[in-house]
N, C-alpha and C positions, 0 to 999 in steps of 0.2 A: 854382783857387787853389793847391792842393796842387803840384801840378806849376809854377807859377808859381813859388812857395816854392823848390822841388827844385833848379829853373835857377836861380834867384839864389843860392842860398847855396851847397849843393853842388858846380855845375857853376862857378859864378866864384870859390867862397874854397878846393873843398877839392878836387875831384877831376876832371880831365876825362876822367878814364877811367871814369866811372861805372856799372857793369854793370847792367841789368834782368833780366836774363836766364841761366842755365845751362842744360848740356847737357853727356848723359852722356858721354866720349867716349874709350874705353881705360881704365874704370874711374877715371878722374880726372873731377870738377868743372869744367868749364872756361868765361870767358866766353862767350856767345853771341848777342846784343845788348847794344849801348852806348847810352846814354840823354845824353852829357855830348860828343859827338864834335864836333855843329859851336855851343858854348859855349865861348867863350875862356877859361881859368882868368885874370882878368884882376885879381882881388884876391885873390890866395892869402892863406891863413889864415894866423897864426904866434902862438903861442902867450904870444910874447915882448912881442907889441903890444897883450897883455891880464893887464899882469902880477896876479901872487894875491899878498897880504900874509897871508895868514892860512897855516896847516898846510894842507898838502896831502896825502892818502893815495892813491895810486893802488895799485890789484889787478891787475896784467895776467896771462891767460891764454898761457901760452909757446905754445900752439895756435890762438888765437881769431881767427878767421876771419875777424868781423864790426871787430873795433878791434885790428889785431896788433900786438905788441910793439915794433914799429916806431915806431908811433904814441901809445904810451905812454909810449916813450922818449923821442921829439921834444918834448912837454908838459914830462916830467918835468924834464929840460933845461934849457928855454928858461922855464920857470916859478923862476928866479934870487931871486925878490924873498920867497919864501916859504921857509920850512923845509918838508922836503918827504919822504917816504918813499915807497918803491916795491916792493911784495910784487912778486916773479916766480913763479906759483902754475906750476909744472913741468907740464907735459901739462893744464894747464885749458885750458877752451874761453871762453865769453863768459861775462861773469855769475861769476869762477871762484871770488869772494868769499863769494857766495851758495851757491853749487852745490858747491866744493869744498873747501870749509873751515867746514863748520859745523860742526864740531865744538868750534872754539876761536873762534866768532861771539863770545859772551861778552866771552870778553879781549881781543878786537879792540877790539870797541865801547867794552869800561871802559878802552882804554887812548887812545882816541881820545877822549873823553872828558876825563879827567884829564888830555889833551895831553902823557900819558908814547911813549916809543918801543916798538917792538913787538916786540924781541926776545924780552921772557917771555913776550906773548899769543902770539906764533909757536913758542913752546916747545912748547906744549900741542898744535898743530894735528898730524894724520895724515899730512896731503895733503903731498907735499915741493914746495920753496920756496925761495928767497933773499930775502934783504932788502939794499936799497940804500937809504940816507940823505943825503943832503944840508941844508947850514944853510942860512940863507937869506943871502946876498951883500948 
């Protein structure tokens, strides 16, 4: 059933290149089995045909491997219908919310909360960062 799941939603909304597999090879990660190769992507995903009304925060990891900045970007974007901000945690990996900014968790969370912007909770954080805003259209 899992792998049932995997091919419909993965292989047809989001990725047909979908890797199972690495291998070491010159010091780099590289694919090394494909699990999505003969899956059509035949209803790609789009962020835009599932608009959000409410605030949105996204954390993207400038590193993260598993969701890359790519892909935060393209939500971030196509998500029009909400107010929306977008931490860019510099050199974080996945998780960079958690993992590399606890130090200023606190004022994240009071200001997501209070549905104030994050400039002063990102005051306080260590970890370097950008912030990008957007209203909602």
């Amino acid at each position: 059933m899992g792998q049932r799941l995997h091919e419909e939603v993965t292989c047809r909304e989001i990725d047909e290149t979908e890797f199972v597999s690495l291998r070491l090879e010159s010091g780099e990660l590289v694919p090394d089995r494909f699990d999505c190769e003969d899956v059509p992507l035949s209803e790609p995903y789009s962020a835009s045909d599932w608009p959000v009304h409410m605030p949105i925060h996204y954390f993207s990891g400038t590193d993260d491997p598993n969701t890359p900045p790519w892909q935060a970007r393209a939500h971030f974007d196509a998500q029009t219908t909400a107010p929306r901000q977008l931490v860019h945690v510099i050199g974080g990996g996945h998780n960079s919310r958690l993992i590399n900014l606890p130090d200023c968790a606190g004022p994240l969370w009071q200001a997501i909360t209070l549905g104030n912007g994050f400039e002063a909770a990102l005051a306080t954080c260590s970890w370097p960062h950008e912030l990008e805003s957007a209203p909602a259209q």
